[in-house]
N, C-alpha and C positions, 0 to 999 in steps of 0.2 A: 764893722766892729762897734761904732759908737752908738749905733741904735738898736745892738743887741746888751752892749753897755748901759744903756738907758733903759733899758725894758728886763730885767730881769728874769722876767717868768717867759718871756715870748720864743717862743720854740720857732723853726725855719726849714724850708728845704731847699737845700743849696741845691740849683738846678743848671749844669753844665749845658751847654749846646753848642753846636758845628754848623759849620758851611754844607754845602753840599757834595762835594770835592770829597772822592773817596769812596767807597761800599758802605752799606747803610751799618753792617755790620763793624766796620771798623770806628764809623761815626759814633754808634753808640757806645762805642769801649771811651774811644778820646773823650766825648762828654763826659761819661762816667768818673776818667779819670782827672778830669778837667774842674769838675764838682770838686771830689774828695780835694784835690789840690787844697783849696780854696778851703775847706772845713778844717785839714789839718793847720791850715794858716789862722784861722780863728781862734783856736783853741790851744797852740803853741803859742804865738806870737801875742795874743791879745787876753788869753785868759778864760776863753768861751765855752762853759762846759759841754763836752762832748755827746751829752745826752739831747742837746735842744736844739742841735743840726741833721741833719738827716740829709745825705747828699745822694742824687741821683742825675741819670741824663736819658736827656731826651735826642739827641741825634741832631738832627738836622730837620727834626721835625712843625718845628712850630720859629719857623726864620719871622725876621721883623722889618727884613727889606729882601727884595731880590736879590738874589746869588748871579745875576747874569754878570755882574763887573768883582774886579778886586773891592772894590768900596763897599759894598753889599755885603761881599762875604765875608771882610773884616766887621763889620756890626753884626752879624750872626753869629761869629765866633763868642761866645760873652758864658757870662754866669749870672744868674738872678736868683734873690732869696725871696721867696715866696711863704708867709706867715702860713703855718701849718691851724 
């Protein structure tokens, strides 16, 4: 929120993602809704206009550690906003 605070004009896409754990198709609803989460929190809670988020997921597709331990697949679980 503070460096969407800070940046006025800068637009984002809140980018949900999952573990592996589960159907790819399920994966990609939980991110999806994992994003939106997370935009209506910005925009509720912070003031962030709704126009300059765009939230979507990706699944389990792009992990940033191994899924073969719990360790792994809690750091995969995440949201990242990526400057549009």
């Amino acid at each position: 929120a503070k460096l969407l605070q800070a940046d006025p004009g800068m637009k984002v896409y809140v980018v949900g993602h999952t573990d592996n754990v589960a159907s790819l198709d399920l994966n990609m609803k939980l991110s999806k809704a994992r994003a939106e989460s997370v935009v209506q929190a910005l925009v509720s809670r912070h003031g962030i206009a709704q126009n300059r988020l765009m939230g979507m997921g990706v699944g389990p597709l792009a992990p940033v550690v191994s899924n073969e331990n719990e360790e792994g697949r809690s750091k995969n679980r995440r949201v990242e906003l990526v400057k549009q």
